[in-house]
N, C-alpha and C positions, 0 to 999 in steps of 0.2 A: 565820425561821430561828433567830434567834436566842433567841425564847422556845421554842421544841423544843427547841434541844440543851439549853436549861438546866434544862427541865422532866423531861428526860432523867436528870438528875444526873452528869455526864462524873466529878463529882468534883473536889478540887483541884490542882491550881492552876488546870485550865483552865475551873472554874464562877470562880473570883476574876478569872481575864483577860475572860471573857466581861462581867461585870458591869462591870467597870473601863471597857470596850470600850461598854458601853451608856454608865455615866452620863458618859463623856468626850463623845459623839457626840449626848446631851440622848435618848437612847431610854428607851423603858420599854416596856420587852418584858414584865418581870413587875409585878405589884401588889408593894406592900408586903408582903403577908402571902407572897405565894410567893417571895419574896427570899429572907424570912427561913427559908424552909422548904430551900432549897438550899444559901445562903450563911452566912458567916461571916465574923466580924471585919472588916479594913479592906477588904476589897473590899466586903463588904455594906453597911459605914457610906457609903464613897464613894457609891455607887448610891442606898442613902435619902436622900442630901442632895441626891442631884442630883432625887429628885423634888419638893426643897421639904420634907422631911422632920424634923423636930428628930431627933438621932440620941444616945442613950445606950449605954454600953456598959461593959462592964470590961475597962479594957485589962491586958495583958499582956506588954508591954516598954514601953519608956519612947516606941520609933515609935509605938506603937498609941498612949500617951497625948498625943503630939503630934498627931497627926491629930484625937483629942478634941476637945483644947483647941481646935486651930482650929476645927475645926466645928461649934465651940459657939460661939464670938466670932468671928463674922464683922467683926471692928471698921472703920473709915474711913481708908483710906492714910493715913500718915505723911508718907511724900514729899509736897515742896510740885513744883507744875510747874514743868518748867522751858521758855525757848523753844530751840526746834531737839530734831530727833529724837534718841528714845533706841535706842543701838544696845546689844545684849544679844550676849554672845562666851560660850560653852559649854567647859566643861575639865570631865569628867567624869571622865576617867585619870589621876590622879594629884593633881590640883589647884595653886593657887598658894603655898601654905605654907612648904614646906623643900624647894626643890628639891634628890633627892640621896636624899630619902628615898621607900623604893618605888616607886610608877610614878612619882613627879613629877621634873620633870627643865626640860630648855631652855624647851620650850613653857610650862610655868607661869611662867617667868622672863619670859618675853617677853609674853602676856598681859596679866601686872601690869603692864610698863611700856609698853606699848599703850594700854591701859585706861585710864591717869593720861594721857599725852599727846594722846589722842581726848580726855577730858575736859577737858580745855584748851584745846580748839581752838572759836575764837566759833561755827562749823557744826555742830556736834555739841550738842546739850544734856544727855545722859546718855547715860552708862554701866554696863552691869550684868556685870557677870561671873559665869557661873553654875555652881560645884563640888556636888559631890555630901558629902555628911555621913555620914559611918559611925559608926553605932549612935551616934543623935544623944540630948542631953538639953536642948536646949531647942532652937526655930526663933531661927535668928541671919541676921538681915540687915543689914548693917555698911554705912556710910558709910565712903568712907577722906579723912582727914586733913580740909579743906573746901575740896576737890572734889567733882564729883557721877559720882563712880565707888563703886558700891555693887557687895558681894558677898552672894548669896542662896545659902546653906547650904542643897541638897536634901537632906531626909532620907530614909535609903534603911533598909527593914528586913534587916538586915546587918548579925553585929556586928564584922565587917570590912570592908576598900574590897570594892568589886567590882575584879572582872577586865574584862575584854573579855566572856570567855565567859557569865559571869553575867550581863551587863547585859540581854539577852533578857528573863530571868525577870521584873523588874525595870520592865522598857521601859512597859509601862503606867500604871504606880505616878509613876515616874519626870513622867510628860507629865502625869500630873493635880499632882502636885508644883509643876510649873513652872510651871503655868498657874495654881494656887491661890495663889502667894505673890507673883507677879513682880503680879497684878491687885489683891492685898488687900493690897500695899507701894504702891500706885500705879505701879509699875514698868513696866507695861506696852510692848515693845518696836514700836520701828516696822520695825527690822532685826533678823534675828540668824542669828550666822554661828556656824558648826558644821563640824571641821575631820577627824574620825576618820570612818571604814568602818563601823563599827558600832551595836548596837543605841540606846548612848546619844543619837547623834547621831540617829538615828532619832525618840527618845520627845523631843527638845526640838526637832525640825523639827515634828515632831506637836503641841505645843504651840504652836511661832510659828504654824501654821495655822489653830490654833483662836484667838490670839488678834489673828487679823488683822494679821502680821505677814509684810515679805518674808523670804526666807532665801537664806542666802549658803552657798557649800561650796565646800570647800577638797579639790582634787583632786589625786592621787598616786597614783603607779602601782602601790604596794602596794595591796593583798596579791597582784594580778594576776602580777607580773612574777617572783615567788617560789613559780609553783605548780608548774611544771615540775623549778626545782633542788630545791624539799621533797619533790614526790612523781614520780621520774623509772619507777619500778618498781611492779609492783604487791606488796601484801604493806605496804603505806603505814600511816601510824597512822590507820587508817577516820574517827575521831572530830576530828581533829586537818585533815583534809582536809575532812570536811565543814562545820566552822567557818570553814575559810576560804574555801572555796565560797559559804557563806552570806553570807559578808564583801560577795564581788562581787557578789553582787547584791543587799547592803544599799547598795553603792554607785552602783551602778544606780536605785536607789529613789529615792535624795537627787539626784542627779542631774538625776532626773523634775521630781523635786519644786522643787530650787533655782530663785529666779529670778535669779540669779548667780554664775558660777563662778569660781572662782580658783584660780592656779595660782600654787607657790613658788618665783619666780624664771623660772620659764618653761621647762618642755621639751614643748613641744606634740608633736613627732614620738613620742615615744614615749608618751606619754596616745593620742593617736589611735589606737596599736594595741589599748591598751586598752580605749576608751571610742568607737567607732563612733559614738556623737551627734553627735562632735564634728565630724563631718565639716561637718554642720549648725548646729554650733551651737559658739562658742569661748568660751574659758576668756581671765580677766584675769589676767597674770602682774602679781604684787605681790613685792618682794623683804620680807625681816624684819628685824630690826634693833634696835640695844640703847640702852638709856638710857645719856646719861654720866654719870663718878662722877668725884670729885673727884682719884682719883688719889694719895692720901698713904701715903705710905712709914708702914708701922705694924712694925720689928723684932720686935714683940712678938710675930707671928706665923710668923716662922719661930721663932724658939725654939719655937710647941710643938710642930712639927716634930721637936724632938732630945726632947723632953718626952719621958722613960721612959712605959714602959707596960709592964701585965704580962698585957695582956690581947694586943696590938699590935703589930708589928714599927715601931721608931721609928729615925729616924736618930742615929747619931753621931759622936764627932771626926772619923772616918775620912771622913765626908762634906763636911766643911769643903771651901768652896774651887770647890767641883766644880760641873759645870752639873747644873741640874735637870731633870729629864723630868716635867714634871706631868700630872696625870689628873682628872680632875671629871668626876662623872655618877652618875646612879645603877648600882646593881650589879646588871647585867642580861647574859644572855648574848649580846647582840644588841651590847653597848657592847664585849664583846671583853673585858674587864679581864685574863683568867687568859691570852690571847694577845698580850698585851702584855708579863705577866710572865714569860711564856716568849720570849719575843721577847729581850728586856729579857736574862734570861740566857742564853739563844743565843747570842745577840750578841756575849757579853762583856763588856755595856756596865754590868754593877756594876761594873766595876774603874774606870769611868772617869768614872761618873755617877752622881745619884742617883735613885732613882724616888720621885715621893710621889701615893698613888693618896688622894681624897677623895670619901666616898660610902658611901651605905648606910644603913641605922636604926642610933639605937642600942640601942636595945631591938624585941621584935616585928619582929622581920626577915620579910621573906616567902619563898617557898621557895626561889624565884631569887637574892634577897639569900645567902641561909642557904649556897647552894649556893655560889657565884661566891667567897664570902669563904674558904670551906673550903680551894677549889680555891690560892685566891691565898696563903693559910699555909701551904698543905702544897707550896707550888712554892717558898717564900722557906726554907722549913725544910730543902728538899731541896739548897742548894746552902751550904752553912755560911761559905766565902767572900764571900757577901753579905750578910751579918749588917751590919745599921747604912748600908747605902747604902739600903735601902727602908722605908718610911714608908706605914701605912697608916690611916688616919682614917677617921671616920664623919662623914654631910653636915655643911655650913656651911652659912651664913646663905647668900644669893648676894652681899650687902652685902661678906661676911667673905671670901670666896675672891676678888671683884676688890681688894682691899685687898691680900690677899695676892698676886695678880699682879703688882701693880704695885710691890710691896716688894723682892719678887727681882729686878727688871730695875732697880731705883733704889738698891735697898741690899745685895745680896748679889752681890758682885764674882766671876766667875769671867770665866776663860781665852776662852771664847765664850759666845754668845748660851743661855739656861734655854729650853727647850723648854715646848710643848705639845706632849702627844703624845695625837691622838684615833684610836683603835685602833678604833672601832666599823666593822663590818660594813658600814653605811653612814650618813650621816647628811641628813636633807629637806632640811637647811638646815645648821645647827650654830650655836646660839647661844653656846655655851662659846666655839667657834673662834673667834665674831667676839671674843668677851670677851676672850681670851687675846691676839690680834690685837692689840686696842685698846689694851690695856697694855705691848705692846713683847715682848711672847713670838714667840720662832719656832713657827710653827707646823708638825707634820708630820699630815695628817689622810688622809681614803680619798679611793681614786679615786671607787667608788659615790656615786651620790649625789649632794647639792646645793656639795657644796667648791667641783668644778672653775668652778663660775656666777661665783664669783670670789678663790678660788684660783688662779692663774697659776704655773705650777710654774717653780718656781726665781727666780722673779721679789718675789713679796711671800709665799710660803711652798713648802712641797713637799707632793706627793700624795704615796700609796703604798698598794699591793697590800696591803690588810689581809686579805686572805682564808686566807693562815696566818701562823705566829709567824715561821717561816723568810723570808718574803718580806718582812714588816715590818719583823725586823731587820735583816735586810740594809741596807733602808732608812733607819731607823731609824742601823746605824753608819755609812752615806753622808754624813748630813749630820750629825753629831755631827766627822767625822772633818773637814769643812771647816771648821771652827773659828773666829775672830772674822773672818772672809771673808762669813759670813751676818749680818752687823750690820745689814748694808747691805738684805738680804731681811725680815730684822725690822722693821725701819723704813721699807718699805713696806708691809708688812700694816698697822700703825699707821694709815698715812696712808689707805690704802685702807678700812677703817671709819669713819674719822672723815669721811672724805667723804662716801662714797655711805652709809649706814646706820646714821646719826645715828637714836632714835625719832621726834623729832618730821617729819623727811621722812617715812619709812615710813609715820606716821599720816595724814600727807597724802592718800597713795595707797590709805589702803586707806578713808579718810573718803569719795575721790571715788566708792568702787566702793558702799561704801555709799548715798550719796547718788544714786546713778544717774549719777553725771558720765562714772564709765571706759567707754570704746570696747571693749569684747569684739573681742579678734583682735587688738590694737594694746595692744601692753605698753609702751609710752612714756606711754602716757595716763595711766595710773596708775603711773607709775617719777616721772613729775618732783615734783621737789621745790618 
């Protein structure tokens, strides 16, 4: 079949995916000479080498001349062995760099310090963490500090990240990537867990398969439980539904394919409406959780808070004094940010507080960044009474915004407790909240989603309806207006991350799931510490 359609000439991309599809799978449907009479560039080099072939060429971006170089030096891993298995973790969306900037966000945050905490542990022998590279110039595969948590830079022909929707195109390229570098670094995985709906997760369970690896997937009710609010009429965006159509049953796929499933925290009744396997087959609830920091008050970082800007709205005198409403994340419509700031003034609550939103590029913003930021200057400019209570920055380190957490609840005295306020739509988890948490911040986050698993409303923070501005601020003036009354709910949320979601527990539980120790159906197995 496969030497027909190709002999056929379909054309590209689908003569580059067919090839890619052969030399991943060890086929040779065509000879050499009818390769070259179809094919072209990296798909056809990949396919000549896969039949044993020396492969010459003239590349044409700097991907094409990576792919060269490797498949001209085949060289002898680097990595020395280690004992106990290597587990491999995938972030293909965003990555672990700067969280804050374009897609990367909690989950990179959590990742890295996964990543370091799994490699610490005497049961674990290696860690690989595996991001994707946009419009790469050289193959970078990093040791970090000396631990054996290494990072493999996929290089993707792209001279931007992918989306979601791109990664399709991609998915093939992608799995020969993963499979060529993680085996010619010695990296080789015996686990690797894979956490999104889509194609990328796809093209690196493709590669754990091929290289004799189990695979772990991480199960959530998106995109499932969002297809009826997106598309309730017809007249729908056609292209925009059938992406996420394709989503379900890329998840369905991994599913098949997983020989371990996990779940964030645990809500099995609603996964079962979803995911019918599960009738047969159950998911290990793992919670997530944050590395500790030392915690030192650095003043220097609210001042650049008041730091002019002529580009930014920044705080000033006027904001002395006041509690803060803080915000971290990337700028995403899904994070809410511009319903927050409507919220925010709705409310009232510039007269009584300050807002400071942290997030975004700062250069090469993406459309969503581009957009969200528009929206968030032209809401601060439309109310001229709020000039100097709102503060808008582009991402921190994660290092530099828990610093800064911990600075306001230790060195910037007001009347009651500085807020977190996490305005998004919904959150699987919320690594920010546990952040904010941990540092003595009140937190006010959504009801959707993973908060309420151990959010306890009114107890160690508050929930609320973030589904409009009106409903959040409302909420939002609720507990601004209880005033040093909430100290007491502050310093529970403190104690309630510092207990149960310390990293090194978490890494415990998710070591056992790897390891084959967790009991599927019984989320205590994998919860103890």
């Amino acid at each position: 079949m496969l030497r027909r359609t190709l002999l056929d000439r379909p054309g590209e991309p689908v003569t580059g995916w067919l090839l890619d599809l052969a030399a991943l799978h060890g086929l040779a449907p065509l000879t050499a000479d009818e390769a070259r009479s179809v094919g072209e560039r990296a798909p056809l080099w990949r396919y000549l080498h896969s039949l044993g072939l020396p492969v010459q060429g003239d590349p044409g971006s700097p991907y094409e001349k990576l792919l060269l170089d490797l498949l001209a030096d085949w060289s002898p891993p680097p990595a020395a062995p280690v004992d106990g298995p290597t587990v491999a973790q995938a972030m293909l969306i965003g990555g672990t760099g700067q969280p804050g900037e374009g897609a990367s966000g909690g989950l990179g945050v959590f990742l890295r310090s996964l990543g370091d905490a799994l490699a610490d542990r005497d049961d674990v022998g290696r860690v690989v963490t595996i991001v994707l590279a946009a419009n790469p110039t050289a193959i970078v595969v990093e040791r970090a500090d000396d631990r054996e948590h290494w990072t493999v830079h996929v290089p993707v022909d792209s001279p931007v990240a992918l989306s979601q929707q791109e990664m399709g195109g991609h998915r093939a390229a992608i799995t020969w990537w993963v499979r060529a570098l993680l085996s010619r670094h010695g990296l080789s995985p015996d686990v690797v867990h894979v956490r999104y709906s889509d194609d990328g997760s796809l093209a690196v369970a493709d590669a754990a398969r091929l290289l004799g690896a189990r695979v772990v997937f991480t199960l959530t009710p998106d995109p499932h439980r969002h297809l009826a609010e997106r598309y309730p009429e017809e007249g729908a965006d056609t292209d925009a539904l059938r992406f996420d159509l394709h989503r379900v049953g890329v998840a369905d796929r991994l599913v098949e394919r997983a020989d371990a499933l996990v779940t964030i925290g645990g809500r099995d009744d609603e996964l079962v409406e979803h995911f019918p396997q599960l009738e047969h087959r159950r998911a290990v609830a793992v919670e997530e959780g944050i590395a500790p920091v030392a915690g030192t008050a650095r003043p220097a970082l609210v001042r650049e808070l008041f730091e002019p800007s002529r580009v930014f709205p920044r705080l000033d005198d006027s904001a002395r004094g006041l509690p803060v409403l803080l915000n971290v994340g990337r700028l995403h419509p899904v994070k809410q940010q511009t319903v927050l700031v409507r919220a925010w003034l709705g409310a009232g609550l510039h007269r009584s507080t300050a807002l400071v939103l942290i997030g975004g590029s700062v250069t090469a913003r993406t459309p969503d960044e581009q957009a969200v930021l528009d929206e968030v200057l032209a809401l601060a400019a439309s109310v001229p009474e709020a000039r100097g209570r709102l503060a808008v920055l582009p991402a921190w380190p994660n290092g530099k915004v828990r610093e800064l957490e911990h600075t306001l609840v230790q060195a910037l005295p007001s009347p009651s407790p500085h807020l977190y306020a996490c305005s998004s739509a919904k959150e699987e988890f919320g690594i920010a909240v546990l952040e904010a948490m941990e540092a003595g911040l009140l937190v006010v986050g959504p009801r959707r989603g993973g908060l309420p698993h151990y959010v306890e409303d009114g107890r160690n923070g508050f929930l609320a309806d973030t589904s409009t501005a009106e409903r959040l601020g409302a909420r939002l003036r609720e507990v601004v207006a209880l005033g040093g009354a909430t100290r007491a709910v502050a310093e529970a949320g403190r104690a309630t991350v510092r207990e149960r979601f310390p990293i090194d527990r978490v890494a415990g539980s998710f070591a056992r799931v790897y390891l084959g120790q967790a009991r599927a159906g019984d989320p205590s197995s994998a919860d103890r510490g």
